[in-house]
N, C-alpha and C positions, 0 to 999 in steps of 0.2 A: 732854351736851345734843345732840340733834341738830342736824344741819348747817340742814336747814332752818327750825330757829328761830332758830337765828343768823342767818340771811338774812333773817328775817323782815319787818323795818322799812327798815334800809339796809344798804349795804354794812360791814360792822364798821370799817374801816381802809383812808381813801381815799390813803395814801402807799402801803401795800400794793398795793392796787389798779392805781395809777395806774405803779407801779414793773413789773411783771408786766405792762401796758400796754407802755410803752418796751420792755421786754425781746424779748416777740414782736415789736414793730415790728423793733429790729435782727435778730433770727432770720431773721423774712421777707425782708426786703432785705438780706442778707448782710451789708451793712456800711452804714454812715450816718456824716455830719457831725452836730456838734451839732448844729447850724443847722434840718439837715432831721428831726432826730428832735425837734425842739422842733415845729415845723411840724406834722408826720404826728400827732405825739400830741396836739396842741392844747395842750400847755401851756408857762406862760410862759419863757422861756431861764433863769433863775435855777434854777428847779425842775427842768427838764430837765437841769439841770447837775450840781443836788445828788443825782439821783436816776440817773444816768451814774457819775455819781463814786464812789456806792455799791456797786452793778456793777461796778466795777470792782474796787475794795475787796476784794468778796465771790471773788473770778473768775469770775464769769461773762460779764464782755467782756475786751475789751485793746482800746488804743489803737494805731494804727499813727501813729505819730509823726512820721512826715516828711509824711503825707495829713491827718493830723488826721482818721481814722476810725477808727469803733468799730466789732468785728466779735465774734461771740460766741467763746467758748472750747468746748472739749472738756469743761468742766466741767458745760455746760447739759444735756448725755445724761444727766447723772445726775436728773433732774427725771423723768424717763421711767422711770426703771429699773426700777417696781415694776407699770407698766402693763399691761395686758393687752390686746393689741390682737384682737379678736374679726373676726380674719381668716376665719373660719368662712364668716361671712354673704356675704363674694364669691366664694366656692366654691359654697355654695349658691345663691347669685342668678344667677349667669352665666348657666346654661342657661334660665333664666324670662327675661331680658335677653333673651338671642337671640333668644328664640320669640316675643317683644314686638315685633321690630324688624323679624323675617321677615313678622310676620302686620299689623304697620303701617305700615313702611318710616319709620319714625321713631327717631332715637336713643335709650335710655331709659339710666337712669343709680340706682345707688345711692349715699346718700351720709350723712354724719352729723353731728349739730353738734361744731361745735369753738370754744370760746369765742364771738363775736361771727359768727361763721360756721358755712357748713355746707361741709365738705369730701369730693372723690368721691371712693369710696374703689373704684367700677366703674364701667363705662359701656361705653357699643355706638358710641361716636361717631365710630369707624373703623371701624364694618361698614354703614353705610351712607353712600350719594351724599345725601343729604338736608340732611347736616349741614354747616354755615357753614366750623367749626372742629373738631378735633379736640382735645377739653379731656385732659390726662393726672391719673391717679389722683392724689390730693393738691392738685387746683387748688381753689380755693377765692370761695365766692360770701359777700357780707354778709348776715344771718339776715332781714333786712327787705326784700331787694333780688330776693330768689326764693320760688318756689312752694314750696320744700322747706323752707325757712328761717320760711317763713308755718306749711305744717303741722306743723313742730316746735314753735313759740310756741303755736299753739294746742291740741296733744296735749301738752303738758306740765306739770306738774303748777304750778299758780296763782302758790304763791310762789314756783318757782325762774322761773317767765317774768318775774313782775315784779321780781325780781333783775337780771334781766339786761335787763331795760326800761329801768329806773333806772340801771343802768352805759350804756347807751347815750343816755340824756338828759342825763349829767354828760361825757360825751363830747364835745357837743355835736350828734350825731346831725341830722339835717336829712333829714326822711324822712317822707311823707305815713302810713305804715300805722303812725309808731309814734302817732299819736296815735287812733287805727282800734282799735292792742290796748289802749292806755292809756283809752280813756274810751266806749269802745263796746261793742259785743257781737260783735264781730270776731271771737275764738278760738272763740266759741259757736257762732257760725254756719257757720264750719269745720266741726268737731267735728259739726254736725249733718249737714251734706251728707257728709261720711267723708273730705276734699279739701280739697284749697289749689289757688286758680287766679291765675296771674300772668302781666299781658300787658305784652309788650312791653321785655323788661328790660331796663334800661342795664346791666347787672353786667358784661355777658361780652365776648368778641375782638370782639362788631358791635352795638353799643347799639342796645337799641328793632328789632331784627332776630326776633327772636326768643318765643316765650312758652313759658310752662311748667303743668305740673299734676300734683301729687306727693301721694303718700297716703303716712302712716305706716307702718313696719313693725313690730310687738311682741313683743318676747320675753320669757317668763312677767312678764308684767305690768307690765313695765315696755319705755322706749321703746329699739330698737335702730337705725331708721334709719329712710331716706325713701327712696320709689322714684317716680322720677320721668319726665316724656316731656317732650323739646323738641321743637317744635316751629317752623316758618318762618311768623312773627304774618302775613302778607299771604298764605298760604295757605287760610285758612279764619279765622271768627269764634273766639271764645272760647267762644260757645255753642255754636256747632258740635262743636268740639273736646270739648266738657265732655259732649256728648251722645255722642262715639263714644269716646273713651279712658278716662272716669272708671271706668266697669264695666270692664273690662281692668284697670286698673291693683288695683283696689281685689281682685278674681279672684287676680290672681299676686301681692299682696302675702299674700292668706290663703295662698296655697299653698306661698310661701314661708316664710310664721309655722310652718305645718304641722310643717317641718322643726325646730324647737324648743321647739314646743308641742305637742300634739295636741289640744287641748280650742281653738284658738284656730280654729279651720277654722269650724266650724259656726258660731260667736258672728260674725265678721266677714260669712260670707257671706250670713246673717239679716239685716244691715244693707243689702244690694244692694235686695234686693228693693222 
């Protein structure tokens, strides 16, 4: 059966879920008390406990025992082992990055979903003065909290967004756009401009400093990344913005696709016009 009919309705297995939950929390944060992994995860201490205790069971954490903290093992690499990281696409994007940043003097950034987020996998945001902060490859933004996170939900195929719509409302999520993709025509209206615009973000080193605007990148047919421009939100409107970067961006992500399509050039740049 395919995966996405098992996704279809809910999540199959909310201890599964919720376990796999916990797990990246202590990966992210090297190591946690119970206390704060019940906290971060939302759920109650009992279950955080049973679902800790498991983990450990299995090895994938250990306890340090005089701190009363849980830290991952060496056994979590092997989760990975069969991945294939399509390094490809920051070889290829770099030189389009540059030529984006020389001809706007704005940072721009490639990046990809990752579970509940979108992580940079490149960026320019130490080649120009422009930028607040300098984010490094692997930081990571929440899927609802940026421009790149918006046009991923909205380029992505129906049921696997409301898969991960409904893990983020069992989460307890508190977030103005998820009820924007949940009962609006939100991802629609993406998908028809070719764009995601977000102002203002709190996600990053300078909350609400900031906005962003990110178009899809495709490779045969399916989605491989977003490419994005940050921007200083008190330099210019978002209309502004959306009037001088969106053709840029949407230009060097086909030219980008180029490189692993060839039929995908002409179809994307049909939509500028």
């Amino acid at each position: 059966m395919h995966a996405a009919t098992l996704m279809k309705d809910e999540v199959p297995i909310r201890a599964v879920s919720r376990s796999l939950a916990v797990l990246k929390l202590i990966n992210a944060h090297g190591q946690l008390s119970m206390t704060e992994i019940s906290r971060l995860s939302q759920l109650p201490y009992p279950t955080t406990s049973r679902i800790v205790q498991t983990l450990v069971h299995e090895g994938m954490i250990q306890c340090d025992l005089g701190r009363k903290r849980y830290y991952p093992t060496e056994l979590v690499k092997t989760l990975s082992a069969s991945y294939v990281d399509h390094g490809d696409i920051r070889d290829v994007a770099r030189p389009y990055l540059m030529e984006l940043t020389r001809q706007h003097n704005w940072p721009f950034m490639i990046t990809n979903q990752v579970g509940h987020s979108v992580q940079i996998q490149d960026s320019t945001y130490g080649e120009t003065s422009t930028s607040f902060n300098c984010y490094p490859s692997g930081y990571r933004l929440p899927l609802l909290g940026c421009a790149a996170g918006h046009a991923y939900l909205a380029f992505v195929e129906d049921d696997v967004r409301d898969c991960l719509l409904r893990g983020l409302e069992r989460l307890g999520t508190q977030h103005h756009a998820l009820g924007r993709f949940c009962h609006g025509d939100y991802a629609q209206s993406i998908r028809r401009c070719g764009f995601a615009a977000y102002e203002r973000s709190m996600y990053t080193a300078n909350p609400g400093k900031t906005s962003a605007i990110a178009v899809p990148l495709v490779r045969d047919g399916g989605r491989l990344a977003q490419l994005s421009i940050s921007y200083i939100s008190s330099a210019m409107s978002m209309a502004e913005a959306v009037k001088r970067y969106a053709e840029p961006l949407m230009i060097h992500a086909a030219r980008i696709e180029s490189h692993f399509r060839k039929d995908t050039w002409p179809d994307r740049l049909s939509n500028i016009a």
